[in-house]
C-alpha positions in Angstrom: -13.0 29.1 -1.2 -14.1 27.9 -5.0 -17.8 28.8 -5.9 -18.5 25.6 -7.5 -20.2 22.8 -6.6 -19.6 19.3 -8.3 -23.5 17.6 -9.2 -24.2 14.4 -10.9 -25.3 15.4 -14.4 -25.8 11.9 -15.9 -25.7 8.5 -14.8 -24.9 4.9 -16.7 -23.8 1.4 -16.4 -23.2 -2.0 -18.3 -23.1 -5.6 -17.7 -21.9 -8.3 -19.6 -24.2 -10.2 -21.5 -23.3 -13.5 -20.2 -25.0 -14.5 -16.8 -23.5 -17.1 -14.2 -25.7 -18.4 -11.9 -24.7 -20.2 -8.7 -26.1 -23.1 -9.9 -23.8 -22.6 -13.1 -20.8 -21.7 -10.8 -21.8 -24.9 -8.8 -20.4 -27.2 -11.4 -16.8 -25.6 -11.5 -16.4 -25.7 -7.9 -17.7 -27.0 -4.8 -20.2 -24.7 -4.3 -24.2 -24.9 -3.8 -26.7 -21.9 -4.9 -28.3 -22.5 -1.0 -24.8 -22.0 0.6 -24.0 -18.9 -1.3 -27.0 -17.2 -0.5 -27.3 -18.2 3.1 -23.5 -16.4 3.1 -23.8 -13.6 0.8 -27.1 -13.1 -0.8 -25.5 -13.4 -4.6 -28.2 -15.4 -6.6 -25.8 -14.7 -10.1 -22.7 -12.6 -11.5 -22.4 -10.9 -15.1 -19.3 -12.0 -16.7 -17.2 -10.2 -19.5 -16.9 -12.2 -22.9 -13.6 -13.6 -24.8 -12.0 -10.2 -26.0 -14.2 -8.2 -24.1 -12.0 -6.2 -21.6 -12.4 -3.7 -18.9 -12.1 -0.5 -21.4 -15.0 -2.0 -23.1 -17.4 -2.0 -20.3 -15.8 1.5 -18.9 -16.6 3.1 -22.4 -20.7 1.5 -22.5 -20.8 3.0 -19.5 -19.3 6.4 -20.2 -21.2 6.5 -23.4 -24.8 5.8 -21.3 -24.1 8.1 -19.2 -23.5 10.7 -21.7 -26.5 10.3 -23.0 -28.2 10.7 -19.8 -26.7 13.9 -19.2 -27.3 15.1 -22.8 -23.7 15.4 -23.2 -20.8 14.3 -26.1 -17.5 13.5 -25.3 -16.3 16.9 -26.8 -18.0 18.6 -23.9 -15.8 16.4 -21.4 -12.5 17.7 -19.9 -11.6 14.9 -18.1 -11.9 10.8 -17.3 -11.1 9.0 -14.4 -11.6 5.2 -14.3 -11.3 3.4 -10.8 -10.1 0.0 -11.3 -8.1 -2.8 -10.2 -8.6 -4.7 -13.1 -7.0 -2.7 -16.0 -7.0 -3.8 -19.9 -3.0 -3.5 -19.2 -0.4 -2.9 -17.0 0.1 0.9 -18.5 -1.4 3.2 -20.3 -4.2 4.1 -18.6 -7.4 2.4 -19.2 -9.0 5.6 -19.1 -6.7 7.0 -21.8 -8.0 3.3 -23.5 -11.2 5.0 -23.2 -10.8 8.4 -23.9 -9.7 7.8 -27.4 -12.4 4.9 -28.2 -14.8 7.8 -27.1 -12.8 9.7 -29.9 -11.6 12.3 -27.2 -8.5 14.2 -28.2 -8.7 16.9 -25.4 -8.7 17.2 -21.8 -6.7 14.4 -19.6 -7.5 11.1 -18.4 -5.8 9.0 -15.4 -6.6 5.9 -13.3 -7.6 5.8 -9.6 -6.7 2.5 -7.8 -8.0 1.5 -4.4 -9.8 -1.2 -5.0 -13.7 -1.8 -4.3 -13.0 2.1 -2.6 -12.2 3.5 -6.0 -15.2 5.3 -6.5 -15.5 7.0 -3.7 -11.7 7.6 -4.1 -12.6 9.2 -7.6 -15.6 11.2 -6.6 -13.4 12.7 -3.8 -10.1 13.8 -6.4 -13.2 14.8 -9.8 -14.9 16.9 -6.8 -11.1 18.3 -6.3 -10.4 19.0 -9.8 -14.0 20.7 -10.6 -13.9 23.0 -7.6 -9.8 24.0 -8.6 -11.6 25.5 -11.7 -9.7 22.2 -14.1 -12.8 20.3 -15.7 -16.1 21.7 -16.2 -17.8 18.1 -17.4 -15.8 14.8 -16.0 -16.3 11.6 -16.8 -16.1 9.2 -13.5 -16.2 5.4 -14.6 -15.8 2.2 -11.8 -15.3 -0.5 -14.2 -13.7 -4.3 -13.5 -13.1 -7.8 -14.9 -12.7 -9.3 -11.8 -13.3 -12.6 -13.3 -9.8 -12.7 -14.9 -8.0 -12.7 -11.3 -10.5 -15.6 -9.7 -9.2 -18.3 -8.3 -11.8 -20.7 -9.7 -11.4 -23.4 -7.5 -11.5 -21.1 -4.7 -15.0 -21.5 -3.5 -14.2 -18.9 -0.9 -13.8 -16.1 -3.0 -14.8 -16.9 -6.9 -18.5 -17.1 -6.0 -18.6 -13.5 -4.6 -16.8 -11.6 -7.6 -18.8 -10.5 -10.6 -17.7 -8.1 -14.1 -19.7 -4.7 -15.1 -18.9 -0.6 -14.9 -20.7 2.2 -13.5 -20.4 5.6 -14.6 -21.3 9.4 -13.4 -20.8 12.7 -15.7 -20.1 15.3 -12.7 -20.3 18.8 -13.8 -19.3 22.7 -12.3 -22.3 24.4 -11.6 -22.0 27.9 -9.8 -23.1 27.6 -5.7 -26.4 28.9 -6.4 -27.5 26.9 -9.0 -29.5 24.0 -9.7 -30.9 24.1 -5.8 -29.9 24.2 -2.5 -27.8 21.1 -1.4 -26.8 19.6 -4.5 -23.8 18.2 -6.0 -20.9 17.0 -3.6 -21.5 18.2 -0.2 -18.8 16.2 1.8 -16.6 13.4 0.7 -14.4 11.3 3.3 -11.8 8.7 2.6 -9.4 6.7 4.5 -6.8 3.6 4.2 -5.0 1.4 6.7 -1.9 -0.5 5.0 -1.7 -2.7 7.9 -4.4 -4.8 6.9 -3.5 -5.4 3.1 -3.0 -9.3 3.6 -6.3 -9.9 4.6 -7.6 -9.1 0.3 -5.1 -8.6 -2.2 -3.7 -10.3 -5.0 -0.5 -12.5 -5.2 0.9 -11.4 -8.3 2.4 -8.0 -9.6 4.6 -6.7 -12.1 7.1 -5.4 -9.8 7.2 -8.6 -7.0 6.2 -11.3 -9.1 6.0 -10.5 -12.9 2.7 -12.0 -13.4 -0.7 -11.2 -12.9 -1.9 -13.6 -9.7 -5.1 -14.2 -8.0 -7.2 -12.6 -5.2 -7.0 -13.6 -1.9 -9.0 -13.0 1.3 -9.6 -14.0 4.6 -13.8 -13.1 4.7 -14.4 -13.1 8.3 -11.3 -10.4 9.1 -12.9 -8.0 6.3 -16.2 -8.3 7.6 -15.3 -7.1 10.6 -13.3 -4.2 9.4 -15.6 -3.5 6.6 -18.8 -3.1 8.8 -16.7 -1.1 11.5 -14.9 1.5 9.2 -17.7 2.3 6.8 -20.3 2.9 9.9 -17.9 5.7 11.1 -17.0 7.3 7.4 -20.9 7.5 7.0 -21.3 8.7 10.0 -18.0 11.3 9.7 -18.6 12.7 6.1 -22.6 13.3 7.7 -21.4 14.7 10.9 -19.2 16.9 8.6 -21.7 17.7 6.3 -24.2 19.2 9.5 -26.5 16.1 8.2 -28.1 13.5 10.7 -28.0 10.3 9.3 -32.2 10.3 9.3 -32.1 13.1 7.2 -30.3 10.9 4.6 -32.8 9.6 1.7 -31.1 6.5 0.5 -27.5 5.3 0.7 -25.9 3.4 -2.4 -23.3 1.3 -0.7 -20.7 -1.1 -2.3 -22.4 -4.5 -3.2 -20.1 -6.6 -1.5 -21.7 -8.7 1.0 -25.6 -8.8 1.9 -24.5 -9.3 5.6 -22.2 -6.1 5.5 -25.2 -4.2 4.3 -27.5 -5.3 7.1 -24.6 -5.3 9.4 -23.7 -1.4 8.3 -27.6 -0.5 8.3 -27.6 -2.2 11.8 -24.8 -0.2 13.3 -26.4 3.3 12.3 -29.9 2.9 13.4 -30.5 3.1 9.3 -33.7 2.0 7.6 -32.8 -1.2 6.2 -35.2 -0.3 3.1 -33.3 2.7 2.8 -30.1 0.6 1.6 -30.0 0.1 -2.2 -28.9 -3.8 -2.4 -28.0 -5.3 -6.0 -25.9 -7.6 -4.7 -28.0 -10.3 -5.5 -28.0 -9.8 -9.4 -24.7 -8.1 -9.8 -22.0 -9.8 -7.1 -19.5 -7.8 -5.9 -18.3 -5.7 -9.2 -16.0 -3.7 -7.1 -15.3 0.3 -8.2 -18.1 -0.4 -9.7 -20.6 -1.7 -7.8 -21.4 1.7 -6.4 -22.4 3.6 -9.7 -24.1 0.2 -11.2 -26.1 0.3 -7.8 -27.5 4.2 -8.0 -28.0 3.4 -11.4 -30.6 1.0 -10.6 -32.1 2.9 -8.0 -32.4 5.8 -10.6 -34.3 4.1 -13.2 -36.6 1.7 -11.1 -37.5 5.4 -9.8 -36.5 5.3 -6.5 -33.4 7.9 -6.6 -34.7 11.4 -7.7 -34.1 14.7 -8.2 -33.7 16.1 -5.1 -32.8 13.2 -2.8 -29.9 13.5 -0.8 -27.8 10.0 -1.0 -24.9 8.5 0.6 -22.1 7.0 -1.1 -20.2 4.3 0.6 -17.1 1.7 0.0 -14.8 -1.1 1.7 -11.9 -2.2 -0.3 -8.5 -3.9 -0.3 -5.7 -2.3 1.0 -7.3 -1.4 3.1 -9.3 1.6 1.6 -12.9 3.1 2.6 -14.8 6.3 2.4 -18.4 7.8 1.8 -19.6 10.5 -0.1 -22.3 12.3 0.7 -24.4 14.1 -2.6 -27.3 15.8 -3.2 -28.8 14.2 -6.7 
């Protein structure tokens, strides 16, 4: 068994400068601020720019959370960006990113699941580190969902919203920087059956164009608020953890209801539930890292906290992840 750990060493995000509200969005479609609140708890959305693509938000964030961990990109060995919404069909974003960070070492690769692809990537970086093939990684959620909206689908272009979120996770031997931190158990899980209840109708292979998201809300609700109450509770029961013992948990900013839903199931602390949701939308693989980002510098996530990562995505995907910070 390796004798490494995988910890968070630095922590960053960015949002788009522009700002929709719902009372904005309201005038495109027909929408009201009162009935997207009552139904998700989104108040606005951050949405990229003309020219300004997913690469662009994955390398703000990368380069924040460099700084936060003190780090360049020479020290980095390796990038993975989780998105659904690439700059283009191939290469890589994260080989976009790796050379606007002027990195000519290491290797970079996407990870695609969706709203999950965080979790995804914290589960194959935590891999990678512990197999002794990156000593600092760079681990970015970053999406333009606004360019596969359906505008004039009230249903689903309200809840969508643009940013990235990243982590530097770095090898530390098992006995240092404390007991119980860095990546103590990850869990992750898809079900294929489901994929027509959110996806998009276009591909390269099936359709040769790009197409729009599509969902039926009330099916994923149900699924979401089932599966991610029993990958909590799996990757704690896994862990040795009870789920009181469990400082804070940085879900996936999809749905207001599915965080009181999820907190419901598990007996959790409802104040214990970081919730952006009502600045940020759903930013999908990146909701997770912009979320513990918030919590971090508004000083609620410290040092020492033990946190719980959690995600619900198309395909369908979900897993948690549970760190010490």
């Amino acid at each position: 068994m390796s004798s490494l750990k995988t910890v968070i060493s630095g922590v960053g995000g960015y949002l788009p400068q522009t700002i929709m509200t719902n009372d904005e969005l309201a005038k495109k479609v027909d929408t009201s601020d009162e009935w997207i609140q009552a139904r998700t708890g989104i108040k606005q959305r951050h949405v990229a720019g003309e020219g300004e693509f997913t690469s662009h938000l994955a390398t703000e964030a990368a380069q924040a959370a460099l700084q936060d961990a003190g780090l360049s990109a020479d020290d980095i060995d390796l990038i993975v960006v989780a998105t659904t919404t690439p700059d283009l069909t191939f290469p890589s974003t994260a080989t976009i990113v790796q050379e606007a960070l002027g990195m000519t070492h290491g290797a970079a690769f996407d990870v695609q699941a969706v709203c999950s692809g965080f979790i995804y990537g914290v589960t194959v970086v935590d891999s990678m580190i512990k197999a002794g093939q990156a000593k600092h990684a760079l681990l970015i959620g970053a999406e333009t969902f606004s360019r596969i909206l359906d505008w004039e689908d009230r249903t689903t272009c309200v809840l969508f919203g643009d940013g990235a979120g990243a982590f530097v996770l770095s090898a530390a031997g098992s006995d240092d920087n404390g007991k119980g931190k860095g990546v103590i158990s990850s869990f992750i899980r898809s079900d294929g059956r489901h994929r027509d209840m959110l996806y998009v109708d276009g591909g390269p292979s099936r359709t040769q164009t790009v197409g729009h998201l599509r969902m039926l809300g009330n099916q994923v609700f149900r699924h979401a608020v089932t599966d991610i109450s029993g990958a909590i509770q799996t990757c704690a029961d896994n862990a040795g953890i009870d789920t009181t013992e469990i400082d804070w948990f940085v879900p996936h900013q999809a749905n207001q209801r599915i965080l009181a839903g999820v907190a419901k199931k598990l007996g959790v602390d409802a104040d214990k539930v970081i919730s952006t949701v009502a600045s940020h939308a759903n930013t999908s693989a990146a909701s997770v890292p912009l979320a513990f980002m918030a919590a971090k510098n508004d000083g609620r996530i410290k040092r020492g906290d033990l946190i719980m990562l959690e995600a619900f995505g198309g395909g369908f995907t979900w897993g948690a992840a549970l760190i010490g910070y």
